[in-house]
N, C-alpha and C positions, 0 to 999 in steps of 0.2 A: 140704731144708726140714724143720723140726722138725715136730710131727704137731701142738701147738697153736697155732704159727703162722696167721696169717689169710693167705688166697690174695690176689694183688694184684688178683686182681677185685676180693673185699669191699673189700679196702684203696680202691680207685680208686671201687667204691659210695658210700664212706663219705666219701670228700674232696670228690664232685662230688653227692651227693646229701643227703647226711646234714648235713654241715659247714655249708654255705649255710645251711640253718635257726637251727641255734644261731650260728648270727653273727649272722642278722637277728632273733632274739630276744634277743640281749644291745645292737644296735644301740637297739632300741623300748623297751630296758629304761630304758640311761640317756635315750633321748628323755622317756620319761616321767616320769624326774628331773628332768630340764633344764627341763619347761616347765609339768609339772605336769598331773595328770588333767586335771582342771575345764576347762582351756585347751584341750586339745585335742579335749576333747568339743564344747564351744561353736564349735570352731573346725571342727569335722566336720558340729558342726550348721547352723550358716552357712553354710558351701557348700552341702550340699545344699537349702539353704533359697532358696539366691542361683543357682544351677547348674536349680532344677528347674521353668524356666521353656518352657512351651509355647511353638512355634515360631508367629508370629504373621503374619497376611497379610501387612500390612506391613513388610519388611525392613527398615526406617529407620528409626531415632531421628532425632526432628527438634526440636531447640530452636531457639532464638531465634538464627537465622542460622547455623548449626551443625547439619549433617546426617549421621548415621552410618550406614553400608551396613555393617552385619555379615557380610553373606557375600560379598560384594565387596572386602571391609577395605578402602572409601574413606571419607574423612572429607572435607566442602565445606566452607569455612568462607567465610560472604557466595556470591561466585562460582567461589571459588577451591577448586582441587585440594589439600589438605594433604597431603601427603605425611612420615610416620611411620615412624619402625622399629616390629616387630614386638614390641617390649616395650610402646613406646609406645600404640600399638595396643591391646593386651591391657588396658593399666591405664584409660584412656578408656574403653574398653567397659564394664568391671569398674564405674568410679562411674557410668557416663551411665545401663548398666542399672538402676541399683541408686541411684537420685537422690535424695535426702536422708540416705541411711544412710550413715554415718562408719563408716570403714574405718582402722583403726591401720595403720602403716607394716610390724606385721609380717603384718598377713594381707594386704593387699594381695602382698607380700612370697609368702606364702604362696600365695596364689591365681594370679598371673601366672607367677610362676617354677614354681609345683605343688611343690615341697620344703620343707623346714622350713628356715632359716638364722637362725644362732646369733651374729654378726656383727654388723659394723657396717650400719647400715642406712642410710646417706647414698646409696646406687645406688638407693634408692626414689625420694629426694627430689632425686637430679640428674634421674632418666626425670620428674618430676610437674615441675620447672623445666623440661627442655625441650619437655615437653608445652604448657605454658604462653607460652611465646614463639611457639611453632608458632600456636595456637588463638585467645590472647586479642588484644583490640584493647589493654589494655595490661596487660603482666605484674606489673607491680608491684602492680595494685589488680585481680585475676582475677572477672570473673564467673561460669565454668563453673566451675571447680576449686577449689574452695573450702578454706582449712585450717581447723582444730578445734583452736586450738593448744591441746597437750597430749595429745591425743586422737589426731588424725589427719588425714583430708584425707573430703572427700564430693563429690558432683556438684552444683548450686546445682539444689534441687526448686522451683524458683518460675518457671522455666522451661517452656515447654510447652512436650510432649513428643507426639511424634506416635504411641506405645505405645499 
């Protein structure tokens, strides 16, 4: 081995220690191209705005025939058991907590998946349609899940809520 050679320690330091960082600094680089400071400030600010919620006596959100157990992940809707995937889930929680604020498809997008996604965003609005068939008495004209066209989708605030 030459005498300036690097030993395949440092070599095996540098690929497993060293290397990861400048990859996730050039990942955050173009992230911050693609969507832009402003956006991802707002959108760090939001979460912990939406996330930094005390844990309350009661575990239920309770609207207008519509009951949520967050730590149960049950939803009643009338008398009945609803039964949800765990996306579905996530995204109901996300507006019932959070009940007049409009949510664009990509932070929703953002918040239930927890990643950024650069995509088509129609997997938001197939989970909020079969959220909808599941919940409402009729999906075509929603009283819970409300859309924003343009904007995005919210929880119908005019609802009580048992928070």
């Amino acid at each position: 081995m030459a005498a300036n050679a690097p030993s395949d320690q440092y070599l095996c330091a540098f690929i497993f220690i060293i290397l990861p960082f400048f990859i996730m600094i050039q990942l955050n680089s173009f992230y911050l191209k693609k969507r832009g400071t402003h956006q991802i400030l707002s959108c760090v600010d939001e979460k912990t705005k939406i996330f930094k919620q005390d844990i309350v006596e009661n575990k239920n959100l309770c609207f207008e025939g519509l009951s949520i157990d967050k730590y149960r992940r049950v939803v009643i809707h009338g008398e009945t058991e609803i039964e949800l995937t765990y996306t579905e889930f996530e995204i109901l929680l996300l507006l019932a907590q959070n009940a007049g604020i409009v949510f664009s498809i990509e932070q929703i997008y953002d918040c239930v998946w927890k990643e950024p996604y650069f995509g088509d965003y129609n997997i938001v609005m197939s989970h909020i349609r079969n959220l909808r068939e599941k919940i409402e008495d009729n999906p075509s004209k929603p009283m819970y899940i409300q859309t924003v066209w343009g904007v995005g989708y919210r929880f119908n605030k005019n609802l009580s809520s048992g928070l």
